[in-house]
N, C-alpha and C positions, 0 to 999 in steps of 0.2 A: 561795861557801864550799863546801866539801866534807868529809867525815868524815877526810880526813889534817888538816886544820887542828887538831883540839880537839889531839892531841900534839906538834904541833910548836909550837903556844903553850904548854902543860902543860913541853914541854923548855927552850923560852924562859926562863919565868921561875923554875924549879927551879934553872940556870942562873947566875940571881943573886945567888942567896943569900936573898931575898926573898920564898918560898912562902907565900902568906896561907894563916893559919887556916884555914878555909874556903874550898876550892878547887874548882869545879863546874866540870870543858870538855868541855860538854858540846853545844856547838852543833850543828842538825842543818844537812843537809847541805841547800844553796839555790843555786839556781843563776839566780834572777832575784831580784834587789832593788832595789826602786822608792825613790823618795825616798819620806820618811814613813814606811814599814817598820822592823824595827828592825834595825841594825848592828850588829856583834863588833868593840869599842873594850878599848883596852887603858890604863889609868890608874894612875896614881901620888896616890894617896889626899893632899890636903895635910895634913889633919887626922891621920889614921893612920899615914900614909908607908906601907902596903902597895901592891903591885901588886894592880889588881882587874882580871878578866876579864867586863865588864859586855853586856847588852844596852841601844843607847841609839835612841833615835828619829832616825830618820835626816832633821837638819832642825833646825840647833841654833835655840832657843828662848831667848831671854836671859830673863835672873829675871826684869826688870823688865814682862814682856809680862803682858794681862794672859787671851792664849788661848794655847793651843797651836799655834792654825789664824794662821798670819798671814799676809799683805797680799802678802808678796814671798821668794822664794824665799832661804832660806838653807841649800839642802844641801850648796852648796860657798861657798867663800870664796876669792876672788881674792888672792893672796899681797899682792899688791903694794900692797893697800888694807887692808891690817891694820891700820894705826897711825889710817889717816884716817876708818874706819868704827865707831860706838857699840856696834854690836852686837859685834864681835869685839875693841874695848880692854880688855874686861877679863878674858873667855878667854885673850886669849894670855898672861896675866901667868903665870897661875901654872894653869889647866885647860887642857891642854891634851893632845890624844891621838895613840895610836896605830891608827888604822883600819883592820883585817885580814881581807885578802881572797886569793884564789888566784889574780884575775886582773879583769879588768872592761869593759863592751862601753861601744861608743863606735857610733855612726847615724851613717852622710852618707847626703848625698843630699837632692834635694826631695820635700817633706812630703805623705807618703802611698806613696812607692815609695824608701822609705831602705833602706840595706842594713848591716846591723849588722856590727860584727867583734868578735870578741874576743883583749883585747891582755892579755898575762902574759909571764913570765917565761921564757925555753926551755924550761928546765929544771922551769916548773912549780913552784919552790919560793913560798913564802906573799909574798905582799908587804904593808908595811906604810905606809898610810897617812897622811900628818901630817895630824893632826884637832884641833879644838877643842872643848870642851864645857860642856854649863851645865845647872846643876840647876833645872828648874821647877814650879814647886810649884802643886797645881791648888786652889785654894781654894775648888772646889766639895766637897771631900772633908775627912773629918774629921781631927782631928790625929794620932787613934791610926789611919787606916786606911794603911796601909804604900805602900799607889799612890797616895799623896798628892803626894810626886816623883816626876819625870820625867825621866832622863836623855836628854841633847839632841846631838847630836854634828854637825859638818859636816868634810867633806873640801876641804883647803888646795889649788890649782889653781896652773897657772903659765903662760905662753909654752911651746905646745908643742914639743919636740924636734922637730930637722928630721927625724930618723928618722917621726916620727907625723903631722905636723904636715899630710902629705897626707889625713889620716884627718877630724883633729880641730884646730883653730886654740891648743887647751888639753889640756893633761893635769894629772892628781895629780901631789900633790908628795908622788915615794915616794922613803922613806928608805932608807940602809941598814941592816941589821940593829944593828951597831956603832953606830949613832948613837939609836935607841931610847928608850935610858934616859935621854939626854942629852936627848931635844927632851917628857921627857912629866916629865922633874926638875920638880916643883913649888916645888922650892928657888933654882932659877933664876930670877931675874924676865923673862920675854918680853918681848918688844918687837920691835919693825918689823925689826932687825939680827938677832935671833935666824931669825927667819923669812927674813930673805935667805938665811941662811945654810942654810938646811932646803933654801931652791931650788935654790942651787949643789949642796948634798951629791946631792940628786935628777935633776942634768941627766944624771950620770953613769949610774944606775940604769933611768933613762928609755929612756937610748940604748942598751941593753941589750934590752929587751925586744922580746916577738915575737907578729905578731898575725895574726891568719886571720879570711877573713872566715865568717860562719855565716848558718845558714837563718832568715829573719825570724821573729819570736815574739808570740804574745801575754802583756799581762802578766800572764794569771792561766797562762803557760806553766810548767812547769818538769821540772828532771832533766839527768841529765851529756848528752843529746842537743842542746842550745842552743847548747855549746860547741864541740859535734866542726864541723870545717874542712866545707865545703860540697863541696872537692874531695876529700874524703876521703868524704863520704856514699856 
């Protein structure tokens, strides 16, 4: 994330006619985020039908759990196991997000001398995500204490593009702008098809993009330095 993102989400959804109420874009600018961190999700209220610009815990959490901490990793979700997996049947019905970033690093290599890159857009414009999410409510907390939910988000995966595919065996499933509104409609019921169809719209997208590799980091690292090309340093 970086400080151009808060207005080109701000122009996003002005865009649609849909400006909630209360409109905060105000995210700072980060240039490393770890799973469990929080994410900049973008949602379609089903109760309210507003667009919300939320922070969400990066690591969806289904309601039914009964920690935040669990057993096996869920900060992406493999497209193709949507229908066959408990944890994400009932996200994709109707929670379902838009995950926005400016770009995002991928590791090869064997473990301890990996070499990162980072893959985005040429041009640098915002990419968005297909995410799913779930509200988790900590029952350690009381019912008036407002962090009592927990928004939960994970990032939808696929078969990587041949373009990447020498990087990484997987990439996100990133949408086009145009399709948006269409994959986070809560009025839509999801399902396994709807998700195919989020891959297809994404191979296109995918085989677009452009990736450099950069200087290895730690993860308490950060700043627009992680990103600049190593040949360019």
């Amino acid at each position: 994330m970086d400080d151009k993102v808060n207005a080109e989400i701000t122009e996003f959804v002005e865009a649609t006619g849909r400006r909630p109420e209360e409109w905060t874009a105000n995210w700072e600018a980060d240039y490393n985020i770890a799973p469990t961190d929080d994410i900049p999700v973008l949602i379609d209220s089903p109760k309210t039908r507003e667009l919300r610009f939320e922070r969400a815990h990066w690591s969806l959490v289904p309601s039914w759990s009964d920690t935040l901490k669990l057993k096996f990793p869920t900060f992406n979700a493999r497209a193709e196991e949507i229908a066959e997996k408990s944890t994400w049947k009932k996200p994709v019905q109707s929670h379902r997000a838009i995950v926005l970033a400016r770009g995002y690093y991928e590791w090869q290599g064997p473990k301890g001398s990996k070499t990162p890159f980072f893959i985005r857009y040429p041009e640098g414009r915002l990419m968005g995500f297909a995410g799913l999410y779930s509200w988790w409510r900590d029952h350690s907390k009381a019912d008036d204490d407002p962090d009592r939910w927990v928004l939960t988000a994970t990032i939808l995966t696929s078969d990587a593009v041949q373009t990447l595919a020498d990087i990484h065996d997987r990439n996100p499933v990133i949408l086009p702008e145009e399709m948006w509104q269409h994959w986070i409609d809560p009025s839509i019921v999801g399902d396994q098809a709807l998700v195919d169809e989020a891959v297809r719209a994404g191979v296109a997208e995918a085989e677009t993009l452009h990736f450099d590799q950069v200087a290895p980091f730690k993860t308490s690292d950060d700043g627009p330095q992680l990103i600049q090309p190593v040949d360019a340093a």
